[in-house]
TORVOKOL-154627 format. One record per residue (C-alpha): residue number from 1; residue in one letter; x, y, z. Coordinates in Angstrom, 3 decimals. Last residue first. Layout:
N
(NUM,'A',(X,Y,Z))
...
end
This chain:
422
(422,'X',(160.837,115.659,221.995))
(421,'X',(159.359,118.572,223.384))
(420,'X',(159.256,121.265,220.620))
(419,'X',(160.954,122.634,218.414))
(418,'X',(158.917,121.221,215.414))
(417,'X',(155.172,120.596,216.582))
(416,'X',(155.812,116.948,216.666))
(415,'X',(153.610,115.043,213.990))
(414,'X',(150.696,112.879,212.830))
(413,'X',(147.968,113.518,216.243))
(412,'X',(149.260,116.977,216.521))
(411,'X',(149.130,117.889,213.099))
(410,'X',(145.533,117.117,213.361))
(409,'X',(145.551,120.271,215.368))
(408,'X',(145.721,122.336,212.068))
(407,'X',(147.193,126.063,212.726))
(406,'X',(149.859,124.221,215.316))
(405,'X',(150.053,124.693,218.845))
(404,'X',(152.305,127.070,220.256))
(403,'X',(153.409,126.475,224.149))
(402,'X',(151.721,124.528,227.226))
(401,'X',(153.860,123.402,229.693))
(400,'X',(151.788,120.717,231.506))
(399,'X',(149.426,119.936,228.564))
(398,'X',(152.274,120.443,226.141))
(397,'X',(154.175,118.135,227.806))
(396,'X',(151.588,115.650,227.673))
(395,'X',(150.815,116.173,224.254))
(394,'X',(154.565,114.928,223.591))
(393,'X',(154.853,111.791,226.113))
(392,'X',(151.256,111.046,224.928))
(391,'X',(152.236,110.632,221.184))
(390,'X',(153.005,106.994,220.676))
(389,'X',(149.615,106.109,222.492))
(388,'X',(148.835,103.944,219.945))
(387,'X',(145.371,101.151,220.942))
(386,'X',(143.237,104.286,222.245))
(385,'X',(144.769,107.879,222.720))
(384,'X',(142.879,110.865,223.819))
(383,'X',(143.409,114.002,224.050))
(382,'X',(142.885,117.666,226.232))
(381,'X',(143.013,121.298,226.574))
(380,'X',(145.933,121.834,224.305))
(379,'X',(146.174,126.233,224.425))
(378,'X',(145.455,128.487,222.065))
(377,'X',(142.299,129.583,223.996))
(376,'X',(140.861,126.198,222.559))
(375,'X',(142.280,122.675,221.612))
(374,'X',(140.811,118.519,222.240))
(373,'X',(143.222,116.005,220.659))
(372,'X',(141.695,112.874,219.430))
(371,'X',(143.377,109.685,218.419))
(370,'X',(141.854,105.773,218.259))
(369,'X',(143.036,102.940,217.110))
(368,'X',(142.170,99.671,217.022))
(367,'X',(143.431,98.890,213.563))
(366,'X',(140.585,97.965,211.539))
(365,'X',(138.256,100.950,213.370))
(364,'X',(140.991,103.492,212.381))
(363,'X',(139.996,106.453,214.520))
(362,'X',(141.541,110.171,214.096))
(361,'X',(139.887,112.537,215.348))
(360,'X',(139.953,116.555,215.793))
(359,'X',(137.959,118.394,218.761))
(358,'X',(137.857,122.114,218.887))
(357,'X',(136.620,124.243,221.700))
(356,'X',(133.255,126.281,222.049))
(355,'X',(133.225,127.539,225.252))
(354,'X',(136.205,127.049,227.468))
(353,'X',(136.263,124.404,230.412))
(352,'X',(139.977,123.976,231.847))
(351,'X',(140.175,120.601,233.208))
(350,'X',(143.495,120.674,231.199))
(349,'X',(142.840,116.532,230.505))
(348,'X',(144.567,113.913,229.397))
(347,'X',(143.506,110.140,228.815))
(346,'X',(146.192,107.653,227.330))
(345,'X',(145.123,104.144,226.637))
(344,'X',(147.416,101.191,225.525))
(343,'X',(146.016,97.642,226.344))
(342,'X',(148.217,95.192,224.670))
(341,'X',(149.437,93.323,227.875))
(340,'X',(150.929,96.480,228.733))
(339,'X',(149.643,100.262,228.853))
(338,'X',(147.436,102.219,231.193))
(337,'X',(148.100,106.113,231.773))
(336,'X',(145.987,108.578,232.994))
(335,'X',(147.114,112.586,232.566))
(334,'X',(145.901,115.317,234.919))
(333,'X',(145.746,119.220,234.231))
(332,'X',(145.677,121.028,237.981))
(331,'X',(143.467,123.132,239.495))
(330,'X',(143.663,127.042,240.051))
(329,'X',(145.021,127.106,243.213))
(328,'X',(145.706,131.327,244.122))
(327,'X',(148.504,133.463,243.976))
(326,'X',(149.781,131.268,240.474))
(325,'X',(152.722,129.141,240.556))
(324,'X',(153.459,129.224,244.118))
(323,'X',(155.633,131.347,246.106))
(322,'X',(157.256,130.102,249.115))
(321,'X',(155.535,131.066,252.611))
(320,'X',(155.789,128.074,254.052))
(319,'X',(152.419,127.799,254.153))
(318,'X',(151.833,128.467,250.594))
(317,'X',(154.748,126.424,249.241))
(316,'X',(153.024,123.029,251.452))
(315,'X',(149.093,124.299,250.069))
(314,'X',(150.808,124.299,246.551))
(313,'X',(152.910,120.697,246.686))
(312,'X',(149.817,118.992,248.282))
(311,'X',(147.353,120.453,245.941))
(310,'X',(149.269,119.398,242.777))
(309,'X',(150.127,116.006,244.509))
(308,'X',(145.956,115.433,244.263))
(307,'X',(145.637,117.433,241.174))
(306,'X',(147.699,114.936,239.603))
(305,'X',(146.640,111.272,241.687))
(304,'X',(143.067,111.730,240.336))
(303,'X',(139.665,112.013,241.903))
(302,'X',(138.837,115.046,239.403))
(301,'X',(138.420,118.699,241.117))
(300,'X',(134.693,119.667,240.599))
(299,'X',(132.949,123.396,240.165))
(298,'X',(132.200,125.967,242.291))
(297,'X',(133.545,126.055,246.470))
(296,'X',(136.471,123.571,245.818))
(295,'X',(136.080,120.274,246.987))
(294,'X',(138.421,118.355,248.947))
(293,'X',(138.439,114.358,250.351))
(292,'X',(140.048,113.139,247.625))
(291,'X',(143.057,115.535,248.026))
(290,'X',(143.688,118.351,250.040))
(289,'X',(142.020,119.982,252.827))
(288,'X',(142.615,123.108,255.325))
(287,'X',(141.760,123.733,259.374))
(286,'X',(142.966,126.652,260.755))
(285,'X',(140.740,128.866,258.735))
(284,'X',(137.856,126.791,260.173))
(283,'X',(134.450,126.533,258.132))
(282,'X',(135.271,127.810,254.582))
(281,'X',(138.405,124.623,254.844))
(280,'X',(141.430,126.564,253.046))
(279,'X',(142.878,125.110,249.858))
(278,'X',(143.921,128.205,249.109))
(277,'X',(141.508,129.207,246.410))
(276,'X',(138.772,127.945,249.213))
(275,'X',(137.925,124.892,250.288))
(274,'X',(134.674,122.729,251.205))
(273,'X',(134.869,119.325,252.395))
(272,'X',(133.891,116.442,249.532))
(271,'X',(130.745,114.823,250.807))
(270,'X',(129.849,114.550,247.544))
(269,'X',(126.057,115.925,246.808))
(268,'X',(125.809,117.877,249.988))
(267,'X',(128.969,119.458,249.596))
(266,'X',(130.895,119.414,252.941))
(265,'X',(131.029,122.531,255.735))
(264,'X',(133.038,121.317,258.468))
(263,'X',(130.822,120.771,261.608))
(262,'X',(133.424,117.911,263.694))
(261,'X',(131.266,115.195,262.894))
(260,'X',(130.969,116.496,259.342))
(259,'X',(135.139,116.495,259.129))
(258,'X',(135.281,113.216,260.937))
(257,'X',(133.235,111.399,257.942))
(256,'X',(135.023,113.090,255.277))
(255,'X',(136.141,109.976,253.404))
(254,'X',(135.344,111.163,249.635))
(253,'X',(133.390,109.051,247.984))
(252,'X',(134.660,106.324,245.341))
(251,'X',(133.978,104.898,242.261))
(250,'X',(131.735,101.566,241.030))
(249,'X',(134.859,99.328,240.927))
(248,'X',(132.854,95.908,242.884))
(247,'X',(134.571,92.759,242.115))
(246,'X',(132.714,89.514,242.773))
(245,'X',(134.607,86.755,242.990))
(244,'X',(132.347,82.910,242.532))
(243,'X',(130.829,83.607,240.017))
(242,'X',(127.214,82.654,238.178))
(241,'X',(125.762,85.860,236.010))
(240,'X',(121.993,85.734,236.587))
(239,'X',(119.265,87.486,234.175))
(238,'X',(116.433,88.548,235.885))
(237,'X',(116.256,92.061,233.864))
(236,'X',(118.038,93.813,236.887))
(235,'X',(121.065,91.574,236.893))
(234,'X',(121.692,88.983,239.156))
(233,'X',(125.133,88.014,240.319))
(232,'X',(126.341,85.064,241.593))
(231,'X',(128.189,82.209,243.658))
(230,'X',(128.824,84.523,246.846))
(229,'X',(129.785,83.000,249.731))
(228,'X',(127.402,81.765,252.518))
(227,'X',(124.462,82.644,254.302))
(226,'X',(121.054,83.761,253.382))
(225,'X',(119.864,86.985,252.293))
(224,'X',(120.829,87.313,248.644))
(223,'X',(119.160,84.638,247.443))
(222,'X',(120.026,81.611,244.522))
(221,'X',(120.793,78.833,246.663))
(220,'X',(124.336,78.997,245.834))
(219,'X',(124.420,82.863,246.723))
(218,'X',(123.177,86.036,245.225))
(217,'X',(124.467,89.625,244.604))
(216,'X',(122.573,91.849,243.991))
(215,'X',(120.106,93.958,241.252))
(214,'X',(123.015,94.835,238.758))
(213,'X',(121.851,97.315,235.550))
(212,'X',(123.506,96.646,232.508))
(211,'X',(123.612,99.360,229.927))
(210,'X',(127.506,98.110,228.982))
(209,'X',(128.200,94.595,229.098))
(208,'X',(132.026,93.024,228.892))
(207,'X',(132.882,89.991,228.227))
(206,'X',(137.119,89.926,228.740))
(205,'X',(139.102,87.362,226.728))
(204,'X',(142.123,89.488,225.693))
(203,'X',(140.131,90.521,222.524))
(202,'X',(137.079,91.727,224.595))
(201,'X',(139.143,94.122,225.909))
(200,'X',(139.831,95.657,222.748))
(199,'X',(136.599,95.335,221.902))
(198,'X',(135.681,97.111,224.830))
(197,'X',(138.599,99.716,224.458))
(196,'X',(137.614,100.405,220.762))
(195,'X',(133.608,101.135,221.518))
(194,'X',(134.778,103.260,224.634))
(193,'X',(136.900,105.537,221.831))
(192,'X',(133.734,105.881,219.315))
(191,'X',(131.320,106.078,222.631))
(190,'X',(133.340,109.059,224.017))
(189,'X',(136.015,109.643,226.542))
(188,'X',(136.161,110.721,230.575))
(187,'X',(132.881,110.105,232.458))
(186,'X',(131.923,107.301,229.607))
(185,'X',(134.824,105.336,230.844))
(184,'X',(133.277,102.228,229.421))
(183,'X',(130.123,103.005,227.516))
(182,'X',(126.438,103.893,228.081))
(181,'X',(126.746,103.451,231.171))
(180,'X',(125.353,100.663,233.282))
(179,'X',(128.849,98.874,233.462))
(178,'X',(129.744,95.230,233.791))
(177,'X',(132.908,93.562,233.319))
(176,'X',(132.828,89.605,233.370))
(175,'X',(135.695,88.010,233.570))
(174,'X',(136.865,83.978,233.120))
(173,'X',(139.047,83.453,235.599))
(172,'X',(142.823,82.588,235.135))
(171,'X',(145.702,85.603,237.000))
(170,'X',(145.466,87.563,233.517))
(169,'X',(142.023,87.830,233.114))
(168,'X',(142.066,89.078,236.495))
(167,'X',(144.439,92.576,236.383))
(166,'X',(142.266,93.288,232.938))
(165,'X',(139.357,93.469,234.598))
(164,'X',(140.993,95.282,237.549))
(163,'X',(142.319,98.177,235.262))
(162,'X',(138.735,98.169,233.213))
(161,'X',(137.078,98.152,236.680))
(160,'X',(139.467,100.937,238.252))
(159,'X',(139.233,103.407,234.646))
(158,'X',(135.670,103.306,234.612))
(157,'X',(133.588,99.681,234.192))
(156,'X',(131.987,99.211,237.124))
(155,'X',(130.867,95.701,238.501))
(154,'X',(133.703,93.190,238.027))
(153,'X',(132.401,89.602,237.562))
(152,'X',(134.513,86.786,238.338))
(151,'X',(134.372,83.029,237.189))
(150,'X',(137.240,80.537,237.935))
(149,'X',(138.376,81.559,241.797))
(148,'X',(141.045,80.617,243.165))
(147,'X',(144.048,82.807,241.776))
(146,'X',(140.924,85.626,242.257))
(145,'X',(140.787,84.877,245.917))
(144,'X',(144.322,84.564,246.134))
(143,'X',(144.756,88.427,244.799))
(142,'X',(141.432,89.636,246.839))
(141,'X',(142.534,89.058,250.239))
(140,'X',(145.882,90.909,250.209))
(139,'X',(144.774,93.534,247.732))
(138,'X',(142.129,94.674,249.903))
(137,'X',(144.481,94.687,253.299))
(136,'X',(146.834,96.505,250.811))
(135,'X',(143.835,99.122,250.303))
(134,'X',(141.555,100.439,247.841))
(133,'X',(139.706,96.978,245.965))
(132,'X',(136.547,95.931,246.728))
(131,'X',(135.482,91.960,247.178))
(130,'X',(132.603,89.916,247.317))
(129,'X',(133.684,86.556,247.488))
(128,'X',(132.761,85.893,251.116))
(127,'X',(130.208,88.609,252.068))
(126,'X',(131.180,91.808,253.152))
(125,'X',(131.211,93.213,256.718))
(124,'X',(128.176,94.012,258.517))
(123,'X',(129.028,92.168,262.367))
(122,'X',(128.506,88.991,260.500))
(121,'X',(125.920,85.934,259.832))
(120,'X',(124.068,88.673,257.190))
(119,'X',(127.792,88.565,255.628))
(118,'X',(126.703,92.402,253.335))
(117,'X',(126.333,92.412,249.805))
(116,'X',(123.313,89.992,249.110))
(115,'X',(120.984,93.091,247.898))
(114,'X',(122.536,95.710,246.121))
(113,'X',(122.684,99.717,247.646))
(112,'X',(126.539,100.590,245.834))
(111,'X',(129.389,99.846,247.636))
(110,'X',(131.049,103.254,246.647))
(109,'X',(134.974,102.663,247.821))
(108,'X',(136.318,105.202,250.319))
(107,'X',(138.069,108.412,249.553))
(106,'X',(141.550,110.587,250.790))
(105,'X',(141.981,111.629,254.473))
(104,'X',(144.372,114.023,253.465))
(103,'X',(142.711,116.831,256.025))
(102,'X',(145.102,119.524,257.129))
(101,'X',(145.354,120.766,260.410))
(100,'X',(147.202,123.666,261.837))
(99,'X',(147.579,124.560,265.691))
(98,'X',(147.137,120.842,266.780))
(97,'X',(146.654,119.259,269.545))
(96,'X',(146.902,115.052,269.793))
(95,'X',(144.095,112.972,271.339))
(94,'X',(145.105,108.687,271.609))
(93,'X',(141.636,106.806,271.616))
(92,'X',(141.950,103.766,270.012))
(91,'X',(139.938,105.475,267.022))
(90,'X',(142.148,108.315,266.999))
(89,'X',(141.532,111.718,268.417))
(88,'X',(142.497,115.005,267.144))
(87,'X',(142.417,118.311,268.838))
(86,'X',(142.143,121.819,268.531))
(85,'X',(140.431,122.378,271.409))
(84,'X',(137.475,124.023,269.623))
(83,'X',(137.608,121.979,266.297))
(82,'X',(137.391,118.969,268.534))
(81,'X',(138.249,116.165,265.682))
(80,'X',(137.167,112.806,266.028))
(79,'X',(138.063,109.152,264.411))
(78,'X',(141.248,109.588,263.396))
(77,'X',(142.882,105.814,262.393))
(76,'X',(146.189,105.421,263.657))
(75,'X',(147.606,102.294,262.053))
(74,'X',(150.402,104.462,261.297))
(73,'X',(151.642,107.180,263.468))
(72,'X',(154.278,109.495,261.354))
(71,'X',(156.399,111.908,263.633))
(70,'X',(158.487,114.659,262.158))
(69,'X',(160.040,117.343,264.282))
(68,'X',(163.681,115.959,263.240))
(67,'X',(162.769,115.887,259.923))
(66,'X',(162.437,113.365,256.717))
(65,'X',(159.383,112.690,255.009))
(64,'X',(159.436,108.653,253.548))
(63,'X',(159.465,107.864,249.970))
(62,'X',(156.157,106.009,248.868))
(61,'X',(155.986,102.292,248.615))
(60,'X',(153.977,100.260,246.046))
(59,'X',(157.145,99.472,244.412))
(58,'X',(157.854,96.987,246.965))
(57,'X',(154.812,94.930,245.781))
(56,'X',(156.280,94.021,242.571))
(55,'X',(154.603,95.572,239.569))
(54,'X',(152.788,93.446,236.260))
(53,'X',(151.866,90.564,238.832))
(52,'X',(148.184,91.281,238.383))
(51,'X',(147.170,92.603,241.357))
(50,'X',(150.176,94.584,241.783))
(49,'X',(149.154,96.362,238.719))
(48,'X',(145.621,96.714,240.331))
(47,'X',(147.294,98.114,243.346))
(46,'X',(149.765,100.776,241.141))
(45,'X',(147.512,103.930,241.978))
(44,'X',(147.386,103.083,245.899))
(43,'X',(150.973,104.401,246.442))
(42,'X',(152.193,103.641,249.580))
(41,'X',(152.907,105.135,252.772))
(40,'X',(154.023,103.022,255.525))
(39,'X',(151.646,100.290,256.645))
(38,'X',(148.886,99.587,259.412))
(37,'X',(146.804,101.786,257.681))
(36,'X',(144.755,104.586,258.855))
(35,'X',(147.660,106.899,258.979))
(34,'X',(148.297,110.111,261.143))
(33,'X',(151.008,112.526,260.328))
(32,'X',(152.630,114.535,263.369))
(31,'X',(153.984,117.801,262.082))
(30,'X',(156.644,120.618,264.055))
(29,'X',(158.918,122.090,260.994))
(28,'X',(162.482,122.019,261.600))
(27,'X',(163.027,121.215,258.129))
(26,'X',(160.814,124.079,256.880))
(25,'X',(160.939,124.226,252.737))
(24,'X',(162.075,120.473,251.944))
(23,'X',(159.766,119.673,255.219))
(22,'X',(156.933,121.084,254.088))
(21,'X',(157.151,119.599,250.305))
(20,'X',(157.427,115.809,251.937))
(19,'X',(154.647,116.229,254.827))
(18,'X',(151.995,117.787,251.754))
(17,'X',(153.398,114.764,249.755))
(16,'X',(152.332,111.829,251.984))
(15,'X',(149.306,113.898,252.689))
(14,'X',(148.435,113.907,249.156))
(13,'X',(149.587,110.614,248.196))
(12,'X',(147.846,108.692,250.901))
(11,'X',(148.980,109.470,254.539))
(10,'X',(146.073,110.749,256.049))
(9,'X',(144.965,113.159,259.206))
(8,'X',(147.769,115.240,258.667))
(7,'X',(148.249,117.459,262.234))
(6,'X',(150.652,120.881,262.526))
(5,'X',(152.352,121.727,265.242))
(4,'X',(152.954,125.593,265.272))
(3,'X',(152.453,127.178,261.816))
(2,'X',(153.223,130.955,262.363))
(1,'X',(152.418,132.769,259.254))
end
């Protein structure tokens, strides 16, 4: 397969890696990777860490690809595609051909459609106070904010509002966390194990709500269209939380704006841009995608950093013409972490539907705890770990590697299957 130059539009964790693998198999390899941000790589994962003091800033950084055909352009946002010409444009309105493209263009933040978001005095941006949190620019205005600020609300509560709940709390506002689901994380564990992380959270000074519906955001005067920053929120019963940092974690969406411009097929109800097995755009079989901004043609790929580098590291072996794992992508298990400050939560998942799988628990309400491993097919599919996460290294390596499980798998919330992974 003859490669030419090849174009990464993004230099998240995907692309980042994608440029990495290629050049470890084809050093002389032609690419050019374009960066929206001002700033090398980094790692986007550890922000609300950073946030919080846990994790110096120079950690955020990722290593750097390495090749004499290499360039990187940062603070080159692509803005057009001409699928025709083969070309990408950036914002400032540099073009650059390429004979292979792949999209790492990542996601943006869903602002959902609240009144009293937007600056009305501005050109659309966000009002004073009101804050998201995806980028360094992001971190840079919302970590003195919140040193400032003695009331914040964080609207969201999956695994970025819990993260930046927590990241607050510990910098001196009270915190609010607010989340119309049932439960936090409700997309990834159960009420029993969201019922222990609130309280948990609750115990480091956090209020959180769960069924709460947010109408806007207001101001001093108590509206959502006039000027200045915002002192409020108001819920959709009437009630009003005052504030003065709003927080918005409500997901993202993939970022596949130049991919629709330029007619890639994207699913209707993500924007995500359609691949094949190979990571292959169905529109342009010189154009692929990895990442945030990829969907596969059936089914859903988590937004998660694991599948993410998992993509990256097969479409780079494929290309090169190294042999992957399996012929074809087949997804990738993932495995969330949070610990410190007496949060421990653990989260890992096969993403490997099977009918009728087994779930075993183990909760002790008294202690915090909570333990679940999820098995079918032979094979760990799943756990999770609330409050004692002393077994994640192990399931984990099962997850990735699997091998035999044990007749009862409540013997792998009490004890090492013997032989193996320490």
């Amino acid at each position: 397969m003859s490669l030419g130059h090849i174009c990464v539009v993004g230099d998240g964790l995907a692309g980042n890696m994608f440029a990495r693998r290629l050049l470890t198999y084809l050093p002389q390899a032609q690419i050019t990777v374009f960066g929206a941000d001002t700033a090398p790589a980094y790692n986007r994962v550890l922000l609300p860490d950073v946030l919080a003091g846990r994790t110096d800033r120079s950690l955020l950084a990722l290593p750097t690809p390495e090749g004499p055909g290499l360039r990187l352009r940062t603070g080159a946002r692509v803005s057009r595609i001409d699928r025709a010409a083969k070309t990408v444009t950036t914002a400032s309105g540099d073009s650059e051909h390429y004979d292979t493209l792949v999209l790492a263009t990542g996601a943006n933040p869903v602002l959902p459609a609240l009144t009293g978001l937007r600056d009305p005095s501005g050109p659309g941006g966000l009002r004073e106070g009101v804050h998201t949190l995806r980028t360094l620019a992001d971190l840079d205005g919302l970590r003195p904010a919140a040193l400032a600020a003695h009331r914040a609300v964080v609207i969201g509560g999956g695994l970025l509002g819990v993260q930046c709940a927590r990241a607050l709390i510990s910098l001196g506002p009270k915190v609010e966390l607010l989340h119309q689901g049932p439960h936090l994380l409700d997309h990834r564990i159960d009420d029993v194990a969201g019922a222990i992380l609130a309280r948990t959270l609750r115990g480091h000074g956090v209020e959180v709500h769960t069924e709460c519906r947010v109408r806007g955001v207001i101001t001093a005067d108590g509206v959502a269209d006039g000027p200045g920053p915002a002192r409020g929120v108001r819920l959709a019963d009437g009630v009003t939380l005052d504030c003065d940092l709003v927080l918005f974690a409500c997901g993202a969406a993939p970022a596949s704006a130049p991919a629709v411009a330029a007619g890639l097929a994207v699913r209707p109800s993500t924007g995500g841009v359609i691949v094949d097995d190979w990571l292959r755009t169905v529109t342009d079989t010189a154009v692929y995608a990895i990442g945030d901004c990829a969907a596969p043609i059936s089914g859903a790929w988590p937004g998660l950093a694991a599948p993410a580098l998992a993509q990256a590291e097969f479409l780079a072996a494929r290309l090169a013409g190294r042999p992957t794992r399996t012929p074809r992508y087949q997804g990738a298990g993932s495995v969330i972490r949070l610990g410190g400050d007496g949060l421990d939560l653990a989260v890992l998942d096969a993403h490997e539907p099977l009918e009728r799988p087994r779930t075993v628990r183990l909760v002790d309400p008294v202690a915090g705890t909570y333990r679940s491993v999820t098995v079918g097919g032979g094979r760990l599919l799943g756990s999770v770990l609330v409050g004692d996460v002393s077994a994640a290294a192990h399931l984990s390596h099962l997850l990735t590697r699997p091998g035999p499980l044990p007749a009862d798998p409540l013997d792998l919330l009490i004890a090492p299957v013997k032989g193996s992974h320490p």
